[in-house]
Z-matrix of the N, CA and C atoms (Angstrom, degrees):
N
C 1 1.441
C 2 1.530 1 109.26
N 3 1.475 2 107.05 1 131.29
C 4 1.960 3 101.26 2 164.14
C 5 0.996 4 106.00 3 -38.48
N 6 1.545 5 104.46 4 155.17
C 7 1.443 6 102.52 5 131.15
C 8 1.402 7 135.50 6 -100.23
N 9 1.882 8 120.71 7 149.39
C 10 1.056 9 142.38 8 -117.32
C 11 1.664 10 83.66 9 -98.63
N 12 1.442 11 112.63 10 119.43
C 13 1.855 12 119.38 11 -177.15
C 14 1.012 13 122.91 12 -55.67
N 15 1.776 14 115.19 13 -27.27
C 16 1.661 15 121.44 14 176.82
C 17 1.530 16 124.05 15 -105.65
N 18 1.508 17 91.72 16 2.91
C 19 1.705 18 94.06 17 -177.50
C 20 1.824 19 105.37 18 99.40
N 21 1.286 20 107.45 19 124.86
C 22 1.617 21 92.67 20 164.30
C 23 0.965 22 119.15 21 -62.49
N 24 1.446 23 119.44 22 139.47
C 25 1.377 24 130.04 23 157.78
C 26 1.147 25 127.76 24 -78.55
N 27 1.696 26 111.24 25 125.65
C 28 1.505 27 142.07 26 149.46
C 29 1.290 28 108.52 27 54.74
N 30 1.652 29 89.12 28 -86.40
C 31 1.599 30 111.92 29 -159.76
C 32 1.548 31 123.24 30 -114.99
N 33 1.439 32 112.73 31 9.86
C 34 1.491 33 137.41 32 143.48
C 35 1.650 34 127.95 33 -44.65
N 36 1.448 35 127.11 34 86.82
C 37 1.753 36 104.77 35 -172.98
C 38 1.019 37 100.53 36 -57.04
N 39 1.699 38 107.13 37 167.08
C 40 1.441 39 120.58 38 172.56
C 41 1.739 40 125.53 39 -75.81
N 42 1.423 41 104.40 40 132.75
C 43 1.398 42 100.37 41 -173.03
C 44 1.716 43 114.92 42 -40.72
N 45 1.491 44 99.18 43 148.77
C 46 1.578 45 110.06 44 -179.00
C 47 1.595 46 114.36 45 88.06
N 48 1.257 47 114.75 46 -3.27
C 49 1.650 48 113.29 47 178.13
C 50 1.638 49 111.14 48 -98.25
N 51 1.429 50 94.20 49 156.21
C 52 1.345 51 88.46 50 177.80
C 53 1.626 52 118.78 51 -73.47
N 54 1.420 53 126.95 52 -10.88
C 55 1.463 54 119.09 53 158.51
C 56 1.335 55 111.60 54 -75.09
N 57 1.413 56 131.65 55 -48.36
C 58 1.204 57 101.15 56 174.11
C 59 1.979 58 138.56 57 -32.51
N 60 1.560 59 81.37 58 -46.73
C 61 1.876 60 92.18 59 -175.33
C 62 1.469 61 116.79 60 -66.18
N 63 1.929 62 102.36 61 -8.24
C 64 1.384 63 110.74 62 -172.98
C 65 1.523 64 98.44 63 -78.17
N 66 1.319 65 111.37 64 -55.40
C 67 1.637 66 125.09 65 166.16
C 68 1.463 67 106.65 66 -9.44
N 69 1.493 68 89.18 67 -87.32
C 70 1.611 69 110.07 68 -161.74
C 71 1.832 70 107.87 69 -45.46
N 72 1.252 71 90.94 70 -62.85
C 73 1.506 72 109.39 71 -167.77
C 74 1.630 73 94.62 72 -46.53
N 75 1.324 74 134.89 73 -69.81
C 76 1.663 75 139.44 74 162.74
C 77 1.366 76 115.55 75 -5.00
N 78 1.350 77 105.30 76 -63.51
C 79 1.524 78 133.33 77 -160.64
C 80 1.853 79 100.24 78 -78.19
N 81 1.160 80 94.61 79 -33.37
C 82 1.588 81 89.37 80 -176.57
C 83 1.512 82 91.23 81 -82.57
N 84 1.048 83 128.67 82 -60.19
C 85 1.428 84 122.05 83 -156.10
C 86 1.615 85 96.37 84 -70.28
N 87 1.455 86 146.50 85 16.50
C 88 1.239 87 129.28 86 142.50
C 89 1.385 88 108.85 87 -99.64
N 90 1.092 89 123.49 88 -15.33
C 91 1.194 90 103.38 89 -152.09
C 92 2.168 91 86.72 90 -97.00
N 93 0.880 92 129.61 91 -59.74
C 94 1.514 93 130.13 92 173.63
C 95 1.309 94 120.87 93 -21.60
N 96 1.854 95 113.12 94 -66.31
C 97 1.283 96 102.56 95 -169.53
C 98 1.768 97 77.41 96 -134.36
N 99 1.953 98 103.23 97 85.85
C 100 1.509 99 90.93 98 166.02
C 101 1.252 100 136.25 99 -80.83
N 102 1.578 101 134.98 100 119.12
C 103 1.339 102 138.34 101 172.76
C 104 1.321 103 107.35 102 -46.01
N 105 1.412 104 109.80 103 115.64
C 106 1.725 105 131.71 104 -178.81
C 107 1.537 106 101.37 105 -37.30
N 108 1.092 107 135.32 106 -46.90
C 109 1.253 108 120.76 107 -150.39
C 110 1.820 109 110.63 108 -103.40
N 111 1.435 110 86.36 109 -14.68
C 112 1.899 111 105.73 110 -164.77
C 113 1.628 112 111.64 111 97.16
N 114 0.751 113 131.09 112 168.35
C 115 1.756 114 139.77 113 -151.09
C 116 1.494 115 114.75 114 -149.75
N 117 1.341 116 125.87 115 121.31
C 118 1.257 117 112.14 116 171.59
C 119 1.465 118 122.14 117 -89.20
N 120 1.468 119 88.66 118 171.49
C 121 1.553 120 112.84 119 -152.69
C 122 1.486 121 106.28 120 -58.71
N 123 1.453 122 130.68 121 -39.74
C 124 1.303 123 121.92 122 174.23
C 125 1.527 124 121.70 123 -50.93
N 126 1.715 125 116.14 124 -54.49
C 127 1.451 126 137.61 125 170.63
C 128 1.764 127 96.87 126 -33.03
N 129 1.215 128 115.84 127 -53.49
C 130 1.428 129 131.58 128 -147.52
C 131 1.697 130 89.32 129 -77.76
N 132 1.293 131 103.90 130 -68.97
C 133 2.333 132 100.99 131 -168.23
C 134 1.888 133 91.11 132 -74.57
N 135 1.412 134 137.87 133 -16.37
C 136 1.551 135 110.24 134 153.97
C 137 1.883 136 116.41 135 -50.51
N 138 1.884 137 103.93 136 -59.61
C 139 1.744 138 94.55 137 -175.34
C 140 1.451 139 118.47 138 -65.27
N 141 1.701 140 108.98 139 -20.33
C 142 1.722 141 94.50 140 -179.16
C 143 1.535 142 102.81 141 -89.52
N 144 0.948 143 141.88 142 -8.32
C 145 1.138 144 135.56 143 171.54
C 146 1.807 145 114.17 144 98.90
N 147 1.319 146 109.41 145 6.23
C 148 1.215 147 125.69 146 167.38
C 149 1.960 148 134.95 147 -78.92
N 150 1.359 149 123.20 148 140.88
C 151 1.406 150 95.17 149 170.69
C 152 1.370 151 113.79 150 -65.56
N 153 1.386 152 101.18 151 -171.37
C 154 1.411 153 110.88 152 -162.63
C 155 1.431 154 125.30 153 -83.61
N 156 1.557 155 92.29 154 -24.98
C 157 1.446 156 100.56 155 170.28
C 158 1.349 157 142.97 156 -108.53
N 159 1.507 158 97.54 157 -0.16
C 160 1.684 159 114.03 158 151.48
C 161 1.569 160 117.15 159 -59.05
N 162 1.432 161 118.12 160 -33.87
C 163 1.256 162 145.15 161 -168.15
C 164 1.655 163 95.13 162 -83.54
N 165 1.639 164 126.28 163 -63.45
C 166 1.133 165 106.97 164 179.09
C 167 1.147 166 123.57 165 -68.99
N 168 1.607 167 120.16 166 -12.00
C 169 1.551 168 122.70 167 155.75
C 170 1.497 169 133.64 168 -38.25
N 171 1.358 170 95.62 169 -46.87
C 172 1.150 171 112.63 170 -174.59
C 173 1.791 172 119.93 171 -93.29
N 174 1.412 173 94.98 172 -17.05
C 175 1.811 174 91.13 173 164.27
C 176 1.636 175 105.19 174 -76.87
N 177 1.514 176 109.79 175 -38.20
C 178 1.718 177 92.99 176 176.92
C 179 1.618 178 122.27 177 -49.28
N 180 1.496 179 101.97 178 -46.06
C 181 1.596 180 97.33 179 -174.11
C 182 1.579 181 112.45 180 -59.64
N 183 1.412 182 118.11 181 -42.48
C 184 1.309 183 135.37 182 -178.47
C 185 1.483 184 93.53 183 -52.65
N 186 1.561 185 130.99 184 -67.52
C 187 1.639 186 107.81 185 171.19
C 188 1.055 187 154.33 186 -24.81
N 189 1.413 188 80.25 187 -54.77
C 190 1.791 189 108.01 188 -177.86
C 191 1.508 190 109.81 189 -74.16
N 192 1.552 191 121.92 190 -0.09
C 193 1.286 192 139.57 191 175.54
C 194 1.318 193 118.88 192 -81.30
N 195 1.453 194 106.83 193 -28.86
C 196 1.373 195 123.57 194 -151.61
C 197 1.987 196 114.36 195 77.46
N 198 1.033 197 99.20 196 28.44
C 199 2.154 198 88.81 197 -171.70
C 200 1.176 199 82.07 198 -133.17
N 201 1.046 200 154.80 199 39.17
C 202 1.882 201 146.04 200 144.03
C 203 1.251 202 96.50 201 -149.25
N 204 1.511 203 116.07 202 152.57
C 205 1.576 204 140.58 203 164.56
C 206 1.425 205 117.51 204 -142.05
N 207 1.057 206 94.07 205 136.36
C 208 1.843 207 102.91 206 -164.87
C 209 1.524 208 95.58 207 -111.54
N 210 1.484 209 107.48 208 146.65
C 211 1.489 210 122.98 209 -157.19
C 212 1.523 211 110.66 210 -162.27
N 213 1.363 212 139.07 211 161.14
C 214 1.438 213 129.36 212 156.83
C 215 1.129 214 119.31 213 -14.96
N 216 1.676 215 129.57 214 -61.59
C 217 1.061 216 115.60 215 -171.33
C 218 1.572 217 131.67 216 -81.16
N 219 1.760 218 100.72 217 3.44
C 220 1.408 219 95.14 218 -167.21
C 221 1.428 220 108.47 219 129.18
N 222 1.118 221 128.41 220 -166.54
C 223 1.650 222 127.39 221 -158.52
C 224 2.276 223 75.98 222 -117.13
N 225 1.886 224 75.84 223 152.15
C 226 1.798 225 80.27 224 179.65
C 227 1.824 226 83.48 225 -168.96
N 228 1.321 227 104.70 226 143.82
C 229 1.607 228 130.60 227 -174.17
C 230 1.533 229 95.79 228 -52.07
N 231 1.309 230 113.29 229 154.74
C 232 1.648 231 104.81 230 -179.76
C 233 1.748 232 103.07 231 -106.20
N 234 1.034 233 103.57 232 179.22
C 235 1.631 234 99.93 233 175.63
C 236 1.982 235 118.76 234 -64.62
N 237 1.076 236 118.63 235 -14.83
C 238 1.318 237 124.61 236 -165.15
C 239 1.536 238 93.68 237 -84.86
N 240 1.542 239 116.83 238 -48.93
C 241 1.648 240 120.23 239 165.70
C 242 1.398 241 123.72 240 -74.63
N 243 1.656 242 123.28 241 -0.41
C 244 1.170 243 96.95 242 158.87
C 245 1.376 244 105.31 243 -108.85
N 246 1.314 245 121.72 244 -7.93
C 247 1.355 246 105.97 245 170.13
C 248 1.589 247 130.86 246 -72.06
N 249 1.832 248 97.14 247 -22.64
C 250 1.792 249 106.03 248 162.85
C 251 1.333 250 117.21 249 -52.67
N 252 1.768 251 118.80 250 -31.13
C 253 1.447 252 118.31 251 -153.60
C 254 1.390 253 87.17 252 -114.51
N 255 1.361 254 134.63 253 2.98
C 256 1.553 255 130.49 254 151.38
C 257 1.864 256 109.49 255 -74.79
N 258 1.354 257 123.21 256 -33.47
C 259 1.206 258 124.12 257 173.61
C 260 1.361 259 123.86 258 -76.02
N 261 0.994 260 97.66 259 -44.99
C 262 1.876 261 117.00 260 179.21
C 263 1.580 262 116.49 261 -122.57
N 264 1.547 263 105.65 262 69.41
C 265 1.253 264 105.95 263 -173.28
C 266 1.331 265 120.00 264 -43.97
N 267 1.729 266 115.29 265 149.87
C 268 1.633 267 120.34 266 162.43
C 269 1.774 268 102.23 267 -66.35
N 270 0.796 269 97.63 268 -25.55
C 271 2.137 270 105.23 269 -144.02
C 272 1.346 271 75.11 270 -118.11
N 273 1.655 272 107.36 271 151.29
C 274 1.270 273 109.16 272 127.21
C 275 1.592 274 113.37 273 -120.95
């Protein structure tokens, strides 16, 4: 792997762990097809196939990132992550 030009950040696991993939995998599945209101964390580690609290692990770090916000309805991508994945699509 490069190395990363700004330094890893903080609250990012380190590549190759299983929190990291919790991250990513999270982050993608809000940010692609985000549920309008945000989604909670149980709903969320049932579709990825994760427990529940690896999953709520990983929405904290994603907060504390600024790329998740937790609300009534549940954790949901913030505008700064969907506007990254409007620039640099996941999908094409």
């Amino acid at each position: 792997m490069q190395d990363h030009r700004t330094g890893w950040p903080a609250h990012v696991a380190a590549p190759g762990t299983r929190q990291y993939e919790d991250q990513r995998a999270l982050l993608l599945e809000l940010v692609v097809d985000p549920p309008p209101g945000g989604e909670a964390i149980a709903a969320l580690a049932r579709r990825l196939g994760r427990p529940r609290a690896a999953i709520g692990t990983a929405a904290a770090a994603l907060a504390r990132s600024g790329l998740l916000a937790r609300g009534p309805g549940g954790v949901r991508a913030t505008a700064a992550a969907r506007a990254f994945e409007a620039l640099w699509p996941t999908r094409l």
